[in-house]
C-alpha positions as CSV (number, residue, x, y, z in Angstrom):
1,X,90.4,116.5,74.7
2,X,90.6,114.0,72.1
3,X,94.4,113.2,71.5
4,X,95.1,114.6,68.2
5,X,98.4,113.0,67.5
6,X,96.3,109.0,67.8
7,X,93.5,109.9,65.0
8,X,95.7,111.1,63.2
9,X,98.5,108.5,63.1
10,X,95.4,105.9,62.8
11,X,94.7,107.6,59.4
12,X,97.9,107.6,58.0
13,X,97.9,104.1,58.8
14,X,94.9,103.3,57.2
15,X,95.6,105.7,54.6
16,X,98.8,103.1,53.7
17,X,97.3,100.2,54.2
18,X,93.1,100.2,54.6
19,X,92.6,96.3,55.4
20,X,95.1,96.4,58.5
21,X,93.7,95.7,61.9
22,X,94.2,99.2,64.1
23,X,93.9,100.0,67.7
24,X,93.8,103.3,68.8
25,X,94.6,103.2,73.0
26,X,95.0,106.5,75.1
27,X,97.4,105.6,77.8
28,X,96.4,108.8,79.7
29,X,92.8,107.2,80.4
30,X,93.2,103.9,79.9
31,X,96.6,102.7,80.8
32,X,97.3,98.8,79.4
33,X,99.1,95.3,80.6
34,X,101.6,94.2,77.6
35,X,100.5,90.7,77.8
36,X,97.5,92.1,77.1
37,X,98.1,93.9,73.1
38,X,98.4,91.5,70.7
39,X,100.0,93.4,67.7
40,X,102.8,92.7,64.6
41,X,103.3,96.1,65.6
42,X,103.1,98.8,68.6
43,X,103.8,102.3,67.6
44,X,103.9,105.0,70.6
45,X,104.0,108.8,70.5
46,X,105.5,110.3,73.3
47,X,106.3,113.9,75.1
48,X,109.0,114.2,77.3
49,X,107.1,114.2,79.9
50,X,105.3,111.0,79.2
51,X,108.9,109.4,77.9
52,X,109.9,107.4,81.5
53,X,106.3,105.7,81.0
54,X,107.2,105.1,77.4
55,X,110.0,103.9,77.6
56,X,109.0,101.4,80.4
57,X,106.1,99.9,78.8
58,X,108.3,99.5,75.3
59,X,110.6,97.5,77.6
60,X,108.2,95.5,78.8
61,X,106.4,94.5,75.1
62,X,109.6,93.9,73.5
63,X,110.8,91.2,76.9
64,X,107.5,89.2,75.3
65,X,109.0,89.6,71.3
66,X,106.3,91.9,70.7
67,X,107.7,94.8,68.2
68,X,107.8,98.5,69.3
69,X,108.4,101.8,67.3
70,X,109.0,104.9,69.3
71,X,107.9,108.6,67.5
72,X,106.9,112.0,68.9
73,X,108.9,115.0,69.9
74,X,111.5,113.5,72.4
75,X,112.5,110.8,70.4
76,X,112.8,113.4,67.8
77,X,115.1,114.7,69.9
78,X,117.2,112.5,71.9
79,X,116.3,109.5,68.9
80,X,120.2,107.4,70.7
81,X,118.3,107.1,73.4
82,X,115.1,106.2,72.2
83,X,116.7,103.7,70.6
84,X,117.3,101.9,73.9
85,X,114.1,101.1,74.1
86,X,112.5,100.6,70.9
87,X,113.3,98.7,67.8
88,X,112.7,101.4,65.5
89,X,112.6,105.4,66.1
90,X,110.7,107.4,63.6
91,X,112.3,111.2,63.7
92,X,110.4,113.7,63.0
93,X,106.9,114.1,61.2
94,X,105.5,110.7,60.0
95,X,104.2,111.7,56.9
96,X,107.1,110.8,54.8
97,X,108.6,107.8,56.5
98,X,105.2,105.9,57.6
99,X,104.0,103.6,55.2
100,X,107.5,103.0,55.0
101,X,107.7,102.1,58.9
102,X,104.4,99.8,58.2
103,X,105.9,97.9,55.1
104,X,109.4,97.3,56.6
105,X,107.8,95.6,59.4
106,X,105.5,93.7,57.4
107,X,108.4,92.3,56.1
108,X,110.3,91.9,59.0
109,X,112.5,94.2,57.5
110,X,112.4,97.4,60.5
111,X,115.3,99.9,60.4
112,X,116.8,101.4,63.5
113,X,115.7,105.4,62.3
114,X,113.6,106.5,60.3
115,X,114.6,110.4,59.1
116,X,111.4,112.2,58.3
117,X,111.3,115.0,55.6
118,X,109.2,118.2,56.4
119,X,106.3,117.9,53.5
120,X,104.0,119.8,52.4
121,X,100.2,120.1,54.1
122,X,98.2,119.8,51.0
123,X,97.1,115.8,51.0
124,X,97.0,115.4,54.7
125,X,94.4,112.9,55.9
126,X,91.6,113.8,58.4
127,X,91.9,112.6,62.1
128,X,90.1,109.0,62.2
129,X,87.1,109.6,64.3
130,X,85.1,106.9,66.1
131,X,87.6,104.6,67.5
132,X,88.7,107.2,70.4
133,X,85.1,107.4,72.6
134,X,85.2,108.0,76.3
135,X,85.3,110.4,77.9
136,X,86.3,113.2,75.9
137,X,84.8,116.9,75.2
138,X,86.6,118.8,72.3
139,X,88.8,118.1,68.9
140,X,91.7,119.6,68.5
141,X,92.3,120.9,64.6
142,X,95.6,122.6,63.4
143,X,95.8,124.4,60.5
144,X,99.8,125.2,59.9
145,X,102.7,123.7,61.5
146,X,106.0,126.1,63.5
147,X,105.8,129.5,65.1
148,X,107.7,132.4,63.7
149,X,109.7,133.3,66.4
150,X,112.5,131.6,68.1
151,X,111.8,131.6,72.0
152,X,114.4,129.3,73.7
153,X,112.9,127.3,76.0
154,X,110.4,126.0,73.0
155,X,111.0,122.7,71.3
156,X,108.5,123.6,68.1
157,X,111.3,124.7,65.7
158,X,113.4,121.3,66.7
159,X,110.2,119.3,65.5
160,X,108.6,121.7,62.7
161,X,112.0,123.5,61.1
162,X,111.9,127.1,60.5
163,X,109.7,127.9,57.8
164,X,105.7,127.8,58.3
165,X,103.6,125.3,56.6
166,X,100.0,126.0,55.9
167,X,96.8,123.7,55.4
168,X,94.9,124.3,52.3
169,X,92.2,126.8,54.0
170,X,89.8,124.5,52.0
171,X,90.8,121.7,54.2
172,X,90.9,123.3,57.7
173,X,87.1,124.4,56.7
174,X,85.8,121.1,55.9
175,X,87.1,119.3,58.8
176,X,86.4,122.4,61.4
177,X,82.5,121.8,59.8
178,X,83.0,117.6,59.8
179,X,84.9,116.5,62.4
180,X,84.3,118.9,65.5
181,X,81.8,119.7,67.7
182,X,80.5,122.8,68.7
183,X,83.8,123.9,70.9
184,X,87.3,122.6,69.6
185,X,91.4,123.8,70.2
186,X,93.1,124.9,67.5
187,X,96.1,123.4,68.3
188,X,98.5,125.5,66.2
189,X,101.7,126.6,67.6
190,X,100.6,130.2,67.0
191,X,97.2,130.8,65.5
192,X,98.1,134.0,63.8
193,X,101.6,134.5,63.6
194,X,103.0,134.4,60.2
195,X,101.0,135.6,57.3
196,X,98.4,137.6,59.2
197,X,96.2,138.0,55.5
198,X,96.0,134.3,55.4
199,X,94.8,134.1,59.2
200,X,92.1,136.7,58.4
201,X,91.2,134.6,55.2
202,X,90.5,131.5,57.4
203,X,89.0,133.2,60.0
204,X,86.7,135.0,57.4
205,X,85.7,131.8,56.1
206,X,85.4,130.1,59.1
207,X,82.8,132.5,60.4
208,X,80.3,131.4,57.2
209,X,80.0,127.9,58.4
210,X,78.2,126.8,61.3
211,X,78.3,128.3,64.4
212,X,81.6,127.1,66.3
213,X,83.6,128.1,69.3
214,X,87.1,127.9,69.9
215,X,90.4,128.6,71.5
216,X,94.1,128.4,71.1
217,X,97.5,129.8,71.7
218,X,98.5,133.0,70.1
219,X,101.4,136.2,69.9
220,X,101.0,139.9,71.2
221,X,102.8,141.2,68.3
222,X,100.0,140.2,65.7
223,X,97.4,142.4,67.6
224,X,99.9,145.7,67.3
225,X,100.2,145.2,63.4
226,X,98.3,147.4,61.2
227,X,96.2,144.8,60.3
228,X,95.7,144.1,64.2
229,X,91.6,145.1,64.5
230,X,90.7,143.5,61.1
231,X,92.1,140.5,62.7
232,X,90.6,140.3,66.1
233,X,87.0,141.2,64.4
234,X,87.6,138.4,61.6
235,X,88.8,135.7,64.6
236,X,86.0,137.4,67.2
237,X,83.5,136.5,64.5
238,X,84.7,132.8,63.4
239,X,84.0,131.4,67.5
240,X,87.2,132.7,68.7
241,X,86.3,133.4,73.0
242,X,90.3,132.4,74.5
243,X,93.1,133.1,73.6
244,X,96.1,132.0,75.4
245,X,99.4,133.9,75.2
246,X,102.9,133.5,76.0
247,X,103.5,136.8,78.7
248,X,106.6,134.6,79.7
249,X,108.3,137.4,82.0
250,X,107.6,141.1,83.2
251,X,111.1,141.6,82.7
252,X,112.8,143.0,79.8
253,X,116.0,141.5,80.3
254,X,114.6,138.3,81.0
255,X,112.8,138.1,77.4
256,X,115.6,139.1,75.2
257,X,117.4,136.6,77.5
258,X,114.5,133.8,76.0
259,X,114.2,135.6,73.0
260,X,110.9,136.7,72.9
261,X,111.0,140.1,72.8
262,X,109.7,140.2,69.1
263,X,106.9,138.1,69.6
264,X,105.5,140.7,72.5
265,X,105.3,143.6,70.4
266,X,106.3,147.2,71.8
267,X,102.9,147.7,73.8
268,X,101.6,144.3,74.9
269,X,99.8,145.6,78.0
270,X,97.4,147.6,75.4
271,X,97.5,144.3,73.3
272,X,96.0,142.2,75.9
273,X,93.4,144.9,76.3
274,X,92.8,144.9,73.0
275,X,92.1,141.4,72.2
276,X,90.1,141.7,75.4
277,X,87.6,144.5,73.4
278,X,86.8,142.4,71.1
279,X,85.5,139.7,73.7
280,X,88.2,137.5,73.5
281,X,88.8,135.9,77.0
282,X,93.0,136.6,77.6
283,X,95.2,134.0,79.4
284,X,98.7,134.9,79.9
285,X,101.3,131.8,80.3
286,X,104.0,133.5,82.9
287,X,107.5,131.7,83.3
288,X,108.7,131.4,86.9
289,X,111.2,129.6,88.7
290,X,114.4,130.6,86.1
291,X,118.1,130.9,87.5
292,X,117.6,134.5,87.8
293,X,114.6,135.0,89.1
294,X,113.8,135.5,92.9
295,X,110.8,134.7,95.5
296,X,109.4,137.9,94.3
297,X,108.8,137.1,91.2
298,X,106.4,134.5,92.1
299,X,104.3,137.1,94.1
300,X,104.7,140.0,90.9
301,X,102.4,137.3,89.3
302,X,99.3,138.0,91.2
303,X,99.8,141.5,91.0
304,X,100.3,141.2,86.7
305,X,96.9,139.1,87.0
306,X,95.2,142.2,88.6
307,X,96.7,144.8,87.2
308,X,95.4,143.7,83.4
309,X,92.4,141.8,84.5
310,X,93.4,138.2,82.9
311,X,94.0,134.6,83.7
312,X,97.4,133.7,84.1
313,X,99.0,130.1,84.0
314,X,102.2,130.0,85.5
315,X,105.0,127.3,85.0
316,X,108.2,126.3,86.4
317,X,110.3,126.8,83.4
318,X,112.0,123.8,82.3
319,X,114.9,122.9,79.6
320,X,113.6,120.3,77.4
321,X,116.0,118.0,74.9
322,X,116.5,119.9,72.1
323,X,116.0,123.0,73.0
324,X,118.7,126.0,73.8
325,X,118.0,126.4,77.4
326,X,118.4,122.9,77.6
327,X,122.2,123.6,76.3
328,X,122.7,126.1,78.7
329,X,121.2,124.3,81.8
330,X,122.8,121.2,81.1
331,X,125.4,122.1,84.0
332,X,123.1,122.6,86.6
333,X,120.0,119.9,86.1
334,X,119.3,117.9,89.1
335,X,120.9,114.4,88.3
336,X,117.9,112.6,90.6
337,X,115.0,114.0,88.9
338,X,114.3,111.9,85.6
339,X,111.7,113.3,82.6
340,X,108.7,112.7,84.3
341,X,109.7,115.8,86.0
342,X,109.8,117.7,83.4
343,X,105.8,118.8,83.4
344,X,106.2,122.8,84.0
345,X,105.6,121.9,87.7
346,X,108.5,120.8,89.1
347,X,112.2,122.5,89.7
348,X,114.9,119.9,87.5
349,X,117.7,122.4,88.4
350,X,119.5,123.8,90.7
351,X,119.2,127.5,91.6
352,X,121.7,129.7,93.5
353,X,119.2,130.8,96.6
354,X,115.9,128.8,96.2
355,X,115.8,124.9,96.9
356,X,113.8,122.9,94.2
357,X,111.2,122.5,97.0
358,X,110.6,126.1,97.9
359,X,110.5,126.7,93.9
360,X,107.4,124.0,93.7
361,X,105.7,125.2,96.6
362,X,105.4,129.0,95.5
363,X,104.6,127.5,92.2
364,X,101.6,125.7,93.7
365,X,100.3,127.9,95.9
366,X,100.6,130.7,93.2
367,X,98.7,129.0,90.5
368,X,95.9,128.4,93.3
369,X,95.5,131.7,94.1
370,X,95.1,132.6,91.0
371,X,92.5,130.1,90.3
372,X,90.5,130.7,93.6
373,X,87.0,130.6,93.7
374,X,87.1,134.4,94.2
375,X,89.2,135.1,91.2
376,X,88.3,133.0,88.9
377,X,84.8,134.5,89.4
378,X,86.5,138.2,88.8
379,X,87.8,136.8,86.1
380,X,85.3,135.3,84.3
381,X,83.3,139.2,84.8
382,X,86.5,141.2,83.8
383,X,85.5,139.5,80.2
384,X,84.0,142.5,78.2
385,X,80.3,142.5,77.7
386,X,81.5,142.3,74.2
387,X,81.6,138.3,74.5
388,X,78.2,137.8,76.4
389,X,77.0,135.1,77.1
390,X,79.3,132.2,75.4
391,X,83.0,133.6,76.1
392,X,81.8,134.2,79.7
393,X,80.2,130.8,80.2
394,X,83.2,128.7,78.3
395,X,85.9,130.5,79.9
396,X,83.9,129.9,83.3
397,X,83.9,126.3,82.5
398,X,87.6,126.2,80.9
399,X,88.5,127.6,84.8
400,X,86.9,125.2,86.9
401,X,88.4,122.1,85.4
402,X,92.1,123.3,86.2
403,X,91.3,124.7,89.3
404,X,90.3,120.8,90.3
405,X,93.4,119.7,88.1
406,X,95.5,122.0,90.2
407,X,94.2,121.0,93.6
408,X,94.6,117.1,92.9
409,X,98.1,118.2,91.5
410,X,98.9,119.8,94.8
411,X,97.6,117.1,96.9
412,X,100.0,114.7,95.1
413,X,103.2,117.1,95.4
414,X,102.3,117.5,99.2
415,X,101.9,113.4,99.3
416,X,105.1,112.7,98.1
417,X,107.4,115.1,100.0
């Protein structure tokens, strides 16, 4: 997948100053030697996961007087230590502060922070295309920024705030029919929570251009609402074929402990079946691994994937900065384990019966089981007839590239033990 968050700084930049000389580089496929960018300025957006490697490769420009700017949602939230590393730290969304960023160091004038304001989506550039080539498959569009509910192991509402922003409709349509192919992620935090008439608007329109398929994450509740089948028809019609939802935990106690229990709805069991009439291919994201949760409810998993006929894609929970299960782990994170653990796949803190290990290893040998050869082809035929032929075939196709993923993942874990 094309990296959203480079096109789309790339045309802010451009957008504040068209004659500047831009580089667009994707660390994840092509990773770079610092003596080898020559740049007035190197601006990096990082995850936490992706920070350590940041933050290494900043040190290493700025030992050669080469100036770095750190952004992106760690940074956002831990901007001190950022700062470390970085000469500047933008926090929070660039629109507001990044011509500013570009000016200032024009001048030679860079502050340390830079405190983005939450804007409205109206004049948002598109992604720059054509600088990013090799070897990607899909686009990623978004079309409103924050999720309605408040789950806390999530970082959104650190980065987003707490009100919902929407794209002009207009907009979302033009680049959907300009700047994707013929499958592309919609990578909104939720692609219909919120205002569910506005969702079936886009959808609606969506569904009159050409011929698109898609997937993204999405809520439970909004398929219980009254408005529920007009929704699933109007998003079955515009390409919709996966939806991927947050199931989180089978237990009750558990959610309100996360607080999710508003975003499952009071029947989600007949929401996933529902979504799944309409011939919309279900994944379920399952949180394992927590405090309180035992051995067994690594092996509930399989039977939760069964039961309702679904992919599931479990992870190890994990308290990321700025969040408030990051508060309330803080006493028991694993001092050793720095944020390039902090992927979903590894145990960062302790837990009162299972070592970190023994948490890793059911987590690996969980998620291969469920993406077997066997089950993923049960899978991909538990997918109403109601989606024949494309939902079938992508979600076939969406399987087999993290079943390899997964395998190389576990070869690496089992390397380094």
């Amino acid at each position: 997948m094309v990296p959203p968050i480079l096109e789309y700084l790339g045309a802010l930049t451009l957008h504040a100053m068209p004659d500047i000389d831009l580089q667009l580089i994707d660390a994840n496929v092509h990773e770079p030697r610092p003596e080898d960018i020559e740049a007035d300025l190197i601006a990096i957006s990082s995850m936490t996961a992706t920070i350590t490697w940041s933050y290494t490769f900043s040190d290493e420009l700025r030992k050669l007087n080469k100036k770095v700017v750190l952004g992106g949602i760690h940074p956002t939230a831990l901007p001190n230590e950022a700062k470390l590393h970085a000469d500047s730290v933008v926090v929070g969304e660039a629109e507001s502060v990044w011509a500013d960023v570009l000016t200032d160091a024009f001048h030679g004038t860079l502050h340390d922070f830079y405190n983005a304001q939450r804007l409205p989506l109206d004049n948002n550039p598109f992604p720059l295309t054509g600088l990013l080539k090799k070897p990607y498959k899909f686009r990623t569009v978004f079309t409103a920024r924050r999720c309605p509910y408040k789950c806390t192991f999530c970082s959104v509402r650190k980065f987003y705030g707490d009100t919902i922003r929407y794209r002009p409709i207009e907009n979302v349509v033009e680049e959907v029919e300009h700047h994707t192919g013929k499958v592309y992620f919609n990578g909104d935090d939720n692609i219909w929570g919120g205002d569910l008439n506005r969702s079936i608007e886009l959808f609606s329109r969506l569904s009159h251009g050409s011929k698109r398929w898609w997937y993204g994450f999405g809520d439970l509740h909004a398929p219980q609402s009254p408005l529920g089948d007009k929704l699933l028809k109007a998003a079955s019609e515009s390409g919709l074929f996966s939806v991927w939802a947050g199931w989180e935990t089978s237990s009750t106690e558990g959610l309100s402990k996360y607080h999710a229990l508003s975003k499952q709805g009071k029947h989600r069991e007949d929401a996933v079946k529902k979504i799944k009439d309409y011939g919309i291919d279900v994944t379920l994201f399952v949180v394992l691994g927590s405090r309180s949760d035992t051995a067994a409810d690594f092996e509930k998993v399989i039977d939760l994937a069964d039961r309702l006929e679904v992919g599931i894609h479990p992870v190890l929970l994990t308290p990321l900065p700025g969040t408030e299960l990051y508060e309330e782990y803080k006493p028991y994170l694993l001092p050793d384990r720095g944020w390039e653990y902090y992927t979903g796949a590894h145990a960062v803190f302790h837990h009162p019966t299972m070592s970190p290990k023994e948490r890793e290893e059911r987590f690996y040998k969980t998620s291969l089981e469920l993406l077997s050869t066997k089950r993923v082809l049960k899978h991909t035929m538990d997918i109403p007839l109601s989606g024949f032929p494309m939902t079938h075939l992508l979600s076939f196709m969406k399987q087999i590239p993290m079943k390899r993923a997964m395998h190389k993942a576990y070869q690496e874990w089992m390397c380094n033990l």
